[in-house]
N, C-alpha and C positions, 0 to 999 in steps of 0.2 A: 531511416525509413521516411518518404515521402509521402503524403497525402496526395491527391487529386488536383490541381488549380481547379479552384472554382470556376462555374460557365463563364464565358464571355457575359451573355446576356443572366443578370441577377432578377429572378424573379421572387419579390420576399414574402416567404411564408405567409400564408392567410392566417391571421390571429385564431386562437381557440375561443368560443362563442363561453362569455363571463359564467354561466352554469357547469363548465366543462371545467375552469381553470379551478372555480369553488371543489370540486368535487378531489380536482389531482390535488391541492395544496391547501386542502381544508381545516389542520391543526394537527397535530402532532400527537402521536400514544407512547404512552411508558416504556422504557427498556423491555424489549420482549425476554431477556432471560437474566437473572439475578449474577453471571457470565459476562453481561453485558455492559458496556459502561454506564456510569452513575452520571447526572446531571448534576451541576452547581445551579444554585436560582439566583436571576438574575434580576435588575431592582422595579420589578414591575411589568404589568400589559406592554408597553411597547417595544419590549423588546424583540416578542414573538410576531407582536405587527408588523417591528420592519424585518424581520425573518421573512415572515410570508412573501409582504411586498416586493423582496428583492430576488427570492425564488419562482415567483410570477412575473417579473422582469423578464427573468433569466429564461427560462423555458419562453418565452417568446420572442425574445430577440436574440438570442444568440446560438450559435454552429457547435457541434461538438469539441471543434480543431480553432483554433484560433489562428493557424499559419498553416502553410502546406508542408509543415517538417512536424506534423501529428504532435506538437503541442498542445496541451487539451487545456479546456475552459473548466477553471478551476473555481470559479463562482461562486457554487453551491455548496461545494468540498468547507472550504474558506470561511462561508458566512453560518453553515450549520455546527461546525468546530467552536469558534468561538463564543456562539449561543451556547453552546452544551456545557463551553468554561466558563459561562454566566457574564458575557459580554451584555453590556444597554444597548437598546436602542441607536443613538446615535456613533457608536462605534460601528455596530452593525451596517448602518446606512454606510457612514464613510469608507468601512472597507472594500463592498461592493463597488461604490460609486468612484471611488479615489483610486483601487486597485487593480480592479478589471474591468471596467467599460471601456478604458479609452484604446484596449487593442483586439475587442473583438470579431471575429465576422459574425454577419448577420445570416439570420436563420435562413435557408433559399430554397425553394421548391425544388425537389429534384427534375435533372435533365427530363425531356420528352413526359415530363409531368407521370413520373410513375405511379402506381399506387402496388402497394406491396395487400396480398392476399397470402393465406394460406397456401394454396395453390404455385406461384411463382415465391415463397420465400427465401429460399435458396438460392434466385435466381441472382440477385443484388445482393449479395451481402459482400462485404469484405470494399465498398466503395462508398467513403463517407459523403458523395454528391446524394445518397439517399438517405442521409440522414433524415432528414424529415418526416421523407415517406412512411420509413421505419417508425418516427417517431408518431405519427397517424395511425399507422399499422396498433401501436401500442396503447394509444389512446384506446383502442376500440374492445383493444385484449381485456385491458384492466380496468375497465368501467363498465364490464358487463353485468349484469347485473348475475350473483353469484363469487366473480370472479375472488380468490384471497391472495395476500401475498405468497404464501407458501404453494399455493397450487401453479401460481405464475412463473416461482423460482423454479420445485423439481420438473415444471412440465418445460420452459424453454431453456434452463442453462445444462438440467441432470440427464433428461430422458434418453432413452437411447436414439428416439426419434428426431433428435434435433442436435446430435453427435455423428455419429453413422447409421447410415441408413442401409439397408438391404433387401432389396437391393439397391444401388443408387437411386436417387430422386433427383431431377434438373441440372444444372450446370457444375452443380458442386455438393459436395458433405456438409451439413449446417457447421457443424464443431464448434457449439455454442461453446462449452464448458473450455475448447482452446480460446477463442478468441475473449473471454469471460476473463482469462489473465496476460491479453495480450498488450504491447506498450506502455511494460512498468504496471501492468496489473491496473489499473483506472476502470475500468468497468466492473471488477470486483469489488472497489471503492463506492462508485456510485448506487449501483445496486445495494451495496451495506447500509449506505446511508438508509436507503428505501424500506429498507427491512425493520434499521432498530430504530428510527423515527416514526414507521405508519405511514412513510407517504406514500401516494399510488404515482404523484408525478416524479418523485426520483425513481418509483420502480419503472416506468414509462420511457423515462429520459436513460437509465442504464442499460433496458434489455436493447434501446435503439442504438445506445453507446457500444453495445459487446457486438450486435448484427452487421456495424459498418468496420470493425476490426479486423486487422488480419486474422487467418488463421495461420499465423507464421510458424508455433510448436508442434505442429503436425509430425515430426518428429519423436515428438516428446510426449505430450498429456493426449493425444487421439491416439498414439501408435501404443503407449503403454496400461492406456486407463479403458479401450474401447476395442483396440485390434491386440488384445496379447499376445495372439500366436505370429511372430515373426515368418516375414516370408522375404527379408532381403539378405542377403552374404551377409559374414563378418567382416570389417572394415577391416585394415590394415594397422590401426591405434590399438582395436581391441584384441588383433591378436600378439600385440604387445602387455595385454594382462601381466601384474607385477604375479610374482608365487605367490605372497602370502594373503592377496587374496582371499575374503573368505570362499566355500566352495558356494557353489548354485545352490539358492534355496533358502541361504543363512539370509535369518531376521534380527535386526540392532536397531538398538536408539538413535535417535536424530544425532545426538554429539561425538559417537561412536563414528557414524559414517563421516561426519567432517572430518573427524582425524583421518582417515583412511582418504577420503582427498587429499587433503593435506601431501601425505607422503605419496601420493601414486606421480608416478616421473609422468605421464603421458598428460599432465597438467601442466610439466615445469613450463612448458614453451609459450604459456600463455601471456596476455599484457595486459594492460588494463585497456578496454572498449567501451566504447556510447553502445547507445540503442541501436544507431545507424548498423555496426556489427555483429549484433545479436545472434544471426540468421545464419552469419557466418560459424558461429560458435555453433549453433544447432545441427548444421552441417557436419563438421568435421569430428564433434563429439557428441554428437546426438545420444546415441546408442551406451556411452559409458555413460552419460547423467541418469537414461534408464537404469540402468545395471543397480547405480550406487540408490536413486528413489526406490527402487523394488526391493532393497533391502530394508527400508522402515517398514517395523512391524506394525505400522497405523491398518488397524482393522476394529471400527467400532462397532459395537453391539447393544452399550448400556449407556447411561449416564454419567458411570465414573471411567470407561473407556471415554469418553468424551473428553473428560474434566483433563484426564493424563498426556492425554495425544494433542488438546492445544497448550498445557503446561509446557510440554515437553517441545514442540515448534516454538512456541514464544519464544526461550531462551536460546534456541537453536537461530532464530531470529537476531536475538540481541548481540549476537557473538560476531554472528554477519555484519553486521552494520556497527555497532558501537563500540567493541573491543577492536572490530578489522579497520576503526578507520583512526584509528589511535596508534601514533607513533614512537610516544612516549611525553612524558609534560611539559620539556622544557620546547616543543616542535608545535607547531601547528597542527590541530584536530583535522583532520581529511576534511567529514561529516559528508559521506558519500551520498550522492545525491541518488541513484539508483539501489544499491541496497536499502538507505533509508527506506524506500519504496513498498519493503518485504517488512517493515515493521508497522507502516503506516495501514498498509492494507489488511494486517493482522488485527489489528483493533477490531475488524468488521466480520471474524472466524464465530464469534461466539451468537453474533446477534444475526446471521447468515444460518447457523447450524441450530439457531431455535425453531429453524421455519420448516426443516428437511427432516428427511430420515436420516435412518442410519446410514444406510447406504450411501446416500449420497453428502453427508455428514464426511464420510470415510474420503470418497470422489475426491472430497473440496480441501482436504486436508493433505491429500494425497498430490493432489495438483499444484497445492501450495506451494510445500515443499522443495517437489519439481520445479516449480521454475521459481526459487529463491536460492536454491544451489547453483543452478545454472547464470541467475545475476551476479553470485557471488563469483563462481568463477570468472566472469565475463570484465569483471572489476579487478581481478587481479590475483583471487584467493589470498587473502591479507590472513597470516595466523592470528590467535587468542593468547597474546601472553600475558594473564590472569592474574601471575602473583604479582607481577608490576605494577600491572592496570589499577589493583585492587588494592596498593599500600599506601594510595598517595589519602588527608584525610579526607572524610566526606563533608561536604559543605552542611554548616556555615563555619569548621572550625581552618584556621588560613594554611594551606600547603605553603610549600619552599619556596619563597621569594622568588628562584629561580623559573619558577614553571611558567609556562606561557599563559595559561590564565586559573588564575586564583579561585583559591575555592569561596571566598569573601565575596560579597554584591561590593562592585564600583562605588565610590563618589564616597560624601559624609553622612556615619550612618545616626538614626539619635540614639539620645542615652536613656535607657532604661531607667524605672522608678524603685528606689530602694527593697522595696518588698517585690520585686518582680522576681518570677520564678524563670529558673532550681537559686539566680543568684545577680544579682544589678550587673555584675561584671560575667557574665559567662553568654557567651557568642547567644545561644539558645534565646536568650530574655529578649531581643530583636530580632532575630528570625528563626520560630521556632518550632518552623517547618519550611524545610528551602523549596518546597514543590511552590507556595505558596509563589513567590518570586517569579519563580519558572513558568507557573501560570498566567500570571501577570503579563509579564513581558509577552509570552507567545498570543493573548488575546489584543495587545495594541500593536503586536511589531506588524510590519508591513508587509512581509514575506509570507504570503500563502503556504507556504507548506511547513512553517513551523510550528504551527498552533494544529495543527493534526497531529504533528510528528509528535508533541509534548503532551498531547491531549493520552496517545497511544501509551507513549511511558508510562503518563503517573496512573493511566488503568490500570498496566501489568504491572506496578507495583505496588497497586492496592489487591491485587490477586496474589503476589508471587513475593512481595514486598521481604515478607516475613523469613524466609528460605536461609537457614546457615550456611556458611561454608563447609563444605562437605558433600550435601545433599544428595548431590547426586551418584556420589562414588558407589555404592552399592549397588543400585544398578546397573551401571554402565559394566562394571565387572563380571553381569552375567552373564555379560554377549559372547563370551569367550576370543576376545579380541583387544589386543595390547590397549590400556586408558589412556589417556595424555592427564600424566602426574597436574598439571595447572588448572584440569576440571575441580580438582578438590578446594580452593582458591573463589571460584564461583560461587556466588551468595546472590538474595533479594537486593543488594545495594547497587547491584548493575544499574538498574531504571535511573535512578536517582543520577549516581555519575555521569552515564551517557546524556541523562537530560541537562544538568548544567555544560556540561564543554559543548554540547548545540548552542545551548544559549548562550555560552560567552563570547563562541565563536561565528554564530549571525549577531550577535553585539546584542548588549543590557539597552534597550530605547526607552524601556520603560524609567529606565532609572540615569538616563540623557547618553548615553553610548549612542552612534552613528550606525544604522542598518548597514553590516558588512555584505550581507546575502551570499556571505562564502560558504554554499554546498558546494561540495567538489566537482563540479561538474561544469567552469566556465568553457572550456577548452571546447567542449561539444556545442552550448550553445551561441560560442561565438562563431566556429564553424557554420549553423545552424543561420545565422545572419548571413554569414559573409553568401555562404550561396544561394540568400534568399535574394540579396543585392545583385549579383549576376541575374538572376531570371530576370528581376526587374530592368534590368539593364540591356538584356536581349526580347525584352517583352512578352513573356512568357511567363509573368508572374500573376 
């Protein structure tokens, strides 16, 4: 997927007038839901200072995309992560300054100086040269006087107004709630941020972020969540439906329907794809990801359907990304850079679903879902095998010499004082909680998307931490649909493991390891160069 080249002629955004920016990025409010992640405190006022400072930066200088291969400006993601893991002050400043300035593009007035109104909304969206516009547009939505965050979420990402319209309205269907998780989900990201921080300029800067997205799952989250009644033939895949099948109608658990991917043939042909391929996947299997999403019974009503339905996605999440990108210990950790994606954006389910109803509570879980099966396949459908993943020990007590990387922190560690608890000599008395490490490391390493990605875990494993093995077998056996014996095997200790082999596999920096930034995912972004250098080469960059 290619963004826009910028105009020839750069006109750069007129600044927002100092009462405007006061008002978007004016301090910060509590975790809206006790769901929602916890903050660590960090050593003082200046922390939050250069918080602000550098999210006031941000919204004025810089473009949504950083390149024309929809690379997004990660800034805000990055510097509000590491705040929340109780980063100072001058870490703050330098990860901003050291990490993202030096490759972004600047903010630019849109072409023939549009301005987006109610009226032509529609008419621009899906073309991030209007970012801006969009972002003016937002300004005005959410500094009205009245306006809240919750009425700004159901009304532009939920409504049905701002999905499909009927009859049509202007050049095109908004399909907020598609483009809301469109490349890699980032606009569900930002938005999140907006929700569980209070800010009005992340909600400002996201709803402008979802309006300049594709709406590329039109396929998928518009055609399943807004137009249910099918009106195109059966494809040729689907009427390869395997027997077993469940029949039309049947409702199962999120881990239930993996397995049944798993084994359905009209998946075997798949490979692993970038972003770039997406579309292509959405095409040729569109209509079976419906099939297999329409079978989660996610339909909430209360508070404790709430509580079950992102339970029950988180793990379904972690199995995606963190069991699928594990080959065994003595190999290299995958640490998939695009299902990662469906884990990092899930942190933002609980403090997103404090602002909505039910309904659209349901929508957003429902959508989720939808396009984190569809990443996963798109990656390769990598299975879960659980009793392996789950025997090697959990850190800090040391695995087999043999493994690729140790469940032990690098380097020399100190020695405990004679009455240190349970015991001077037991691993425990020097680290005696391995999140702590893992934190550590993800608030100084230099890789933007680790300190979200670790930030994600150790929340769901202060929600889910607790979970024995077993847990889930009971239910899954009510679906009346064959278990996969290895769910039994699955425990709260997932977070924990998945979060160490991230961290030993983007490298220990905190504790002098070399930033590796091995997410799996070079192959696409050196592709991503190489024909960013042709453009520039035929001048058309």
């Amino acid at each position: 997927m290619a963004t826009s080249a910028p105009p020839k002629t750069i006109v750069p955004a007129k600044p927002s007038p100092p009462d405007v920016l006061a008002r978007l990025f004016g301090g910060l409010k509590p975790p809206p839901s006790v769901l929602a992640p916890a903050r660590i405190p960090n050593n003082g006022p200046d922390a939050l200072a250069a918080l602000l400072d550098a999210l006031r930066d941000n919204h004025e200088r810089s473009h949504v995309f950083f390149n024309q291969f929809s690379f997004h400006n990660h800034s805000a993601h990055h510097l509000l992560a590491i705040y929340a893991l109780g980063a100072p002050g001058p870490v703050i400043t330098a990860a901003y300054q050291d990490t993202h300035l030096d490759h972004q593009r600047i903010a630019f007035v849109a072409p023939n100086s549009v301005v987006i109104t109610d009226e032509n909304f529609t008419d621009h969206l899906g073309n991030d040269q209007n970012y801006n516009a969009y972002l003016d547009y937002f300004h005005r939505v959410v500094l009205q006087p009245g306006a809240t965050i919750p009425d700004l979420i159901e009304k532009y990402i939920f409504s049905d107004h701002y999905n499909i319209r009927t009859p049509k309205e202007g050049t095109q269907q908004p399909e907020m709630l598609n483009r809301f998780l469109e490349i890699l989900l980032h606009p569900i990201i930002h938005v999140g941020y907006g929700a569980e921080f209070g800010l009005l300029g992340m909600i400002a800067e996201g709803l402008a972020w979802t309006a300049v997205h594709p709406a590329g799952a039109t396929t998928l989250i518009s055609r399943l969540l807004f137009t249910p009644e099918r009106t195109t033939p059966l494809t040729e895949l689907e009427k390869q439906e395997p027997g077993w099948m469940p029949k039309s109608g049947a409702r199962l658990r999120a881990l239930n329907i993996l397995s049944l991917m798993l084994r359905d043939p009209r998946f075997f042909g798949s490979r692993v794809l970038d972003k770039h391929e997406f579309a292509d996947m959405l095409v040729s299997h569109g209509e079976i990801f419906n099939k297999y999403a329409e079978m989660w019974d996610c339909n909430i009503e209360s508070q404790d359907d709430l509580e079950k339905y992102l339970e029950e996605i988180i793990f379904a999440d972690m199995l995606m990304y963190g069991v699928g990108s594990w080959d065994g210990d003595d190999v290299e950790y995958r640490a998939d850079f695009f299902t990662g994606h469906i884990v990092t954006s899930a942190l933002f389910l609980p403090s997103l679903c404090a602002h909505i109803s039910r309904r659209s509570q349901t929508l957003l879980l429902r959508a989720h879902f939808l396009t984190s099966i569809t990443w996963w396949v798109v990656r390769g459908r990598p299975p879960f095998p659980l009793k392996e993943f789950t025997s090697t020990p959990l850190p800090p007590f040391p695995n087999s010499p043999s493994a690729k990387y140790p469940t032990t922190l690098p380097g020399p560690q100190p020695t405990a004082a004679p009455d240190a608890l349970p015991s001077p000599n037991s691993p425990y008395a020097v680290v005696p909680n391995p999140w702590y490490p893992v934190l550590a490391n993800a608030i100084v390493h230099p890789n933007e998307h680790l300190c979200k990605f670790q930030r994600a875990l150790a929340h769901f494993g202060s929600l889910y931490g607790h979970r024995r093995a077993g847990f889930v077998m009971e239910s899954l056996s009510e679906d009346g649909v064959e278990v996969d014996p290895d769910y039994a095997y699955l425990d709260g200790s997932v977070f924990l493991r998945v979060a160490w082999l991230t961290s030993a596999a983007l490298g220990w920096v905190v504790l002098g390891e070399s930033n590796t930034g091995v997410w799996n995912y070079q192959e696409f972004e050196q592709k991503a160069k190489d024909d960013l250098a042709m453009l520039e080469r035929q001048g058309k960059a």
